[in-house]
N, C-alpha and C positions, 0 to 999 in steps of 0.2 A: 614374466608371470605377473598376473595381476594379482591385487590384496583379494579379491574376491578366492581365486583360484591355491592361494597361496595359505590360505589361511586353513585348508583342510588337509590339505599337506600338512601343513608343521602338527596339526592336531594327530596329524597317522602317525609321525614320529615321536611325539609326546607320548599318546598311547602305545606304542612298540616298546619305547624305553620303557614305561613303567608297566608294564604288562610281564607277565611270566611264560611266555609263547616261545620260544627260540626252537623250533623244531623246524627242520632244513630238507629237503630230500637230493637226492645226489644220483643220478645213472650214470655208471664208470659205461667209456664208450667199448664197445668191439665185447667185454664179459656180457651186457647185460645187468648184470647186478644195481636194481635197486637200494639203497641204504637211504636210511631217512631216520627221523627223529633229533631229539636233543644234541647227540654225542657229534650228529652230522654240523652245528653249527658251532658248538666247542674245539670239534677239530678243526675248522675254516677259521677261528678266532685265533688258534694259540700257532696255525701256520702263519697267517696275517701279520698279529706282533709280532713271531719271532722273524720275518721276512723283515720286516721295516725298521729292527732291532739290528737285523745281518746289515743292512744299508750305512746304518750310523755307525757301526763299527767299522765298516771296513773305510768311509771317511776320515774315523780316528785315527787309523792305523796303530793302534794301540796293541800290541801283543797281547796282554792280562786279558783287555776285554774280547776280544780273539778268541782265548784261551776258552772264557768262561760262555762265549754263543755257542761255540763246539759242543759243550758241555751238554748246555740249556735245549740243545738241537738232538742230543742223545738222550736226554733225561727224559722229552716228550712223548716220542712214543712208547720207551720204556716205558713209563709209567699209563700212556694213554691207554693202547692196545691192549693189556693185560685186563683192566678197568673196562674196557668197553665189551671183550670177549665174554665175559660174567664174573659172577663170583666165585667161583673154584680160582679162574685165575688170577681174581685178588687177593684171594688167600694165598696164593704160592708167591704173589710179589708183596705180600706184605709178611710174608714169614722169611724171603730172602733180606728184606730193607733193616728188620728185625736183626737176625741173625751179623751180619757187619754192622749195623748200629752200635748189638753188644758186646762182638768183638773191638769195635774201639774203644769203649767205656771199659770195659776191662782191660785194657793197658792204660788209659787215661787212669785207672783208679787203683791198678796194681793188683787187681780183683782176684782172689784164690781160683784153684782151677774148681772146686766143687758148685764154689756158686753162679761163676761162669756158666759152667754144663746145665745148671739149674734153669738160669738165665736164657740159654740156647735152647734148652727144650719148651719154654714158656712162649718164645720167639716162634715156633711152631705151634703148639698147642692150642694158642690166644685167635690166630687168623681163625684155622679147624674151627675152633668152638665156634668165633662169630658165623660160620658160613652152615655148618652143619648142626650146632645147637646152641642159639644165641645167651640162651638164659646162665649160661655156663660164664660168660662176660661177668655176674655177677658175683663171682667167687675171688675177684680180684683182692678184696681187703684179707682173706684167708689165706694165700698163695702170701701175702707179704708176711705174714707170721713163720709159712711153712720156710720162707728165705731165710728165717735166721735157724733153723736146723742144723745147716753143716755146721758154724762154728760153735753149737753147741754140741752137738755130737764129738765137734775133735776137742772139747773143752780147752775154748782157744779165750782164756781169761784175759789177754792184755789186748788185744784186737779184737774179739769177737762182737764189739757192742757197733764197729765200724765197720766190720765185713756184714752185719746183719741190716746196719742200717741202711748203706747202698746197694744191697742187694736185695731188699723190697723197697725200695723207692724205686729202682731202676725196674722193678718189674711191672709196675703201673708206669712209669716214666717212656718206656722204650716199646717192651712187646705188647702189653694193654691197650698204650694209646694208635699204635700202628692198625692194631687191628680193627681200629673203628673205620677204616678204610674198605672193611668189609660190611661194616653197622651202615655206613653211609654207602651202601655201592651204587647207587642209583644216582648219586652226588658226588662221588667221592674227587671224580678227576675237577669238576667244577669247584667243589670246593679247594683242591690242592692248586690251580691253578688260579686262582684270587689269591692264594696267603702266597705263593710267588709274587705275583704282580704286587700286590701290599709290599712284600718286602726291598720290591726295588722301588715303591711309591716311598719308603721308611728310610731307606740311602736318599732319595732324589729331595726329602723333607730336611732329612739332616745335614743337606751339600747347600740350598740355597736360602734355607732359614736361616743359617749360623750367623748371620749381620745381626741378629735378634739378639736381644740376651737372655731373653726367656729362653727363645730355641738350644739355645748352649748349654742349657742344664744337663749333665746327666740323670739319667732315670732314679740311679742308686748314689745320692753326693756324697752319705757321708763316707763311702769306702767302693767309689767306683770301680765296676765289674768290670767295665768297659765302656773306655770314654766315648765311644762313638755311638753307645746308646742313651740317645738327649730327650729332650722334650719334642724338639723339632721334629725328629725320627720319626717321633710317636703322632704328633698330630699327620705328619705327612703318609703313616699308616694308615688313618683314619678316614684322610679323606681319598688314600687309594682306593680301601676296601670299599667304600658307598662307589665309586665312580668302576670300579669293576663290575661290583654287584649291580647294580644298575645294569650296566651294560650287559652280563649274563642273564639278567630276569630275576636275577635272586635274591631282591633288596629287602632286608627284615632288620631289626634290630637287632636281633641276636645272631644273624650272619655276621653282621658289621662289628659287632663285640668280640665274636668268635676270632674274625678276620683280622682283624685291624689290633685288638687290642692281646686277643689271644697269639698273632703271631710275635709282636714284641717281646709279651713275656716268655716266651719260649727261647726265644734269641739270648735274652738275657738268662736266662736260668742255666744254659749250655755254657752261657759266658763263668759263670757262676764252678762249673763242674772243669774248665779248662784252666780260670784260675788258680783252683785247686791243685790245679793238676802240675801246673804251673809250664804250660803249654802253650802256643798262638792257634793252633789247629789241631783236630780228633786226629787227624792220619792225611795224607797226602793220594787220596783214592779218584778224587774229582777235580782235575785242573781247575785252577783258578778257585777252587771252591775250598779245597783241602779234605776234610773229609765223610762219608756219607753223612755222620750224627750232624755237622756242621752246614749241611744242606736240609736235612729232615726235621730241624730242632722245631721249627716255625710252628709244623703240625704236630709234634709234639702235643702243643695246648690245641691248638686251633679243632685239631680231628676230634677229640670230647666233649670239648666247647660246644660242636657247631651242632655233635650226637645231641644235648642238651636244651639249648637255648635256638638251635636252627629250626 
């Protein structure tokens, strides 16, 4: 190829990458079926990685990382398919993602049964309202007052100030933020898929930085949550999330903030709620992962960040 000929070329790929265009069209052979649009080159991306992902793993011969493609390979359509059908059916998977999020937190936290059931109907409630009447999202600061109810009602004087306090933080924490999965529906698989690849950009930052000393840092020193959240982690989040988004069409600064900085602290905050707990993992639900909250934690932050600043 000559420089002459060469040189419009790389300009089509320059502009592709920073262009916001990823719309695909797809004819399934012998149906007919037409499908086209965005979701058609999101599904070609996240089959692509995880195809090339199954390659290097099964080179490794690694069980754990075995373990966790299996996973990674169940969790995509799960969550693809529901997301792409509409939003009725992101309300019903993010009111299931909900509901076991808060059944582990309340064994994590020993959570009474009333604020539990509170908890679990909130886990419901919160999708409903984004999908059928959004403005209802904003009663979130109210619904945390109404969570310290039971242990005032059972006037539970020597516990009550801690059954009250983790049961409206977890109600912004778990069923609030899930349901932004319905706030963003037109995003939402795009953006859960970025704070994914972030977080294995945030492992792959904290595995080859560590020769640094800066990278060695943990995030929290004077009373580390969890020594394998560094410095390193976090710039290697950062420059996941641009190099994602990029590659999605969806490079802003406040995706990248959302992305990159929003899924760290979410990691950490989880780390935060198991130390407490004094646990290594929410539940043993997701091979290789352990359990749903210890998979979801990322979009925790990331999902109202990105409602926000995206």
């Amino acid at each position: 190829m000559s420089p002459a000929s060469a040189a419009p070329a790389l300009t089509g790929v320059v502009d592709w990458l920073l262009g916001d265009e990823r719309s695909w069209t797809l004819v399934v052979p012998g149906a007919g079926w037409v499908l086209t649009g965005r979701a058609v080159f999101l599904a070609a991306a996240a089959i692509a990685i995880l195809v090339v992902a199954g390659i290097g793993v099964a080179i490794s011969g690694k069980a754990e990382l075995r373990r966790r493609w299996t996973t990674w390979a169940i969790i995509i359509p799960t969550v693809g398919i529901p997301i792409w059908v509409g939003r009725g059916t992101t309300a019903l998977l993010a009111a299931l993602l909900a509901l076991q999020a808060v059944r582990e937190l309340a064994r994590l936290t020993r959570l009474p049964r009333p604020e539990t059931a509170l908890l679990a109907l909130l886990a419901v409630v919160y999708p409903l309202a984004a999908w059928l009447r959004p403005g209802l999202m904003g009663l979130a600061p109210l619904m945390v007052l109404v969570c310290a109810m039971p242990a005032v009602l059972a006037g539970d004087a020597e516990h009550g100030v801690r059954r009250a306090t983790i049961a409206g933080f977890s109600s912004v924490w778990i069923p609030w933020s899930l349901a932004h999965l319905v706030v963003l529906w037109q995003d939402a698989f795009l953006i859960a898929f970025a704070a994914a690849a972030a977080d294995v950009a945030a492992w792959t930052g904290g595995t080859f930085l560590r020769r640094f000393a800066w990278a060695r840092r943990p995030l929290s020193p004077l009373s580390p949550l969890s020594p394998n959240k560094t410095v390193g982690g976090l710039a290697g989040a950062m420059i996941g999330s641009v190099l994602i988004l990029t590659l999605l069409g969806q490079i802003t600064p406040g995706l990248v903030i959302a992305v990159g900085l929003g899924g760290v602290l979410g990691d950490l905050l989880e780390s935060l709620v198991k130390r407490t707990a004094g646990v290594k993992d929410a539940g043993s639900w997701l091979p290789g992962f352990g359990g749903l909250l210890d998979r979801v934690d990322s979009l925790l932050l990331v999902l109202p960040l990105a409602a926000v600043l995206g």
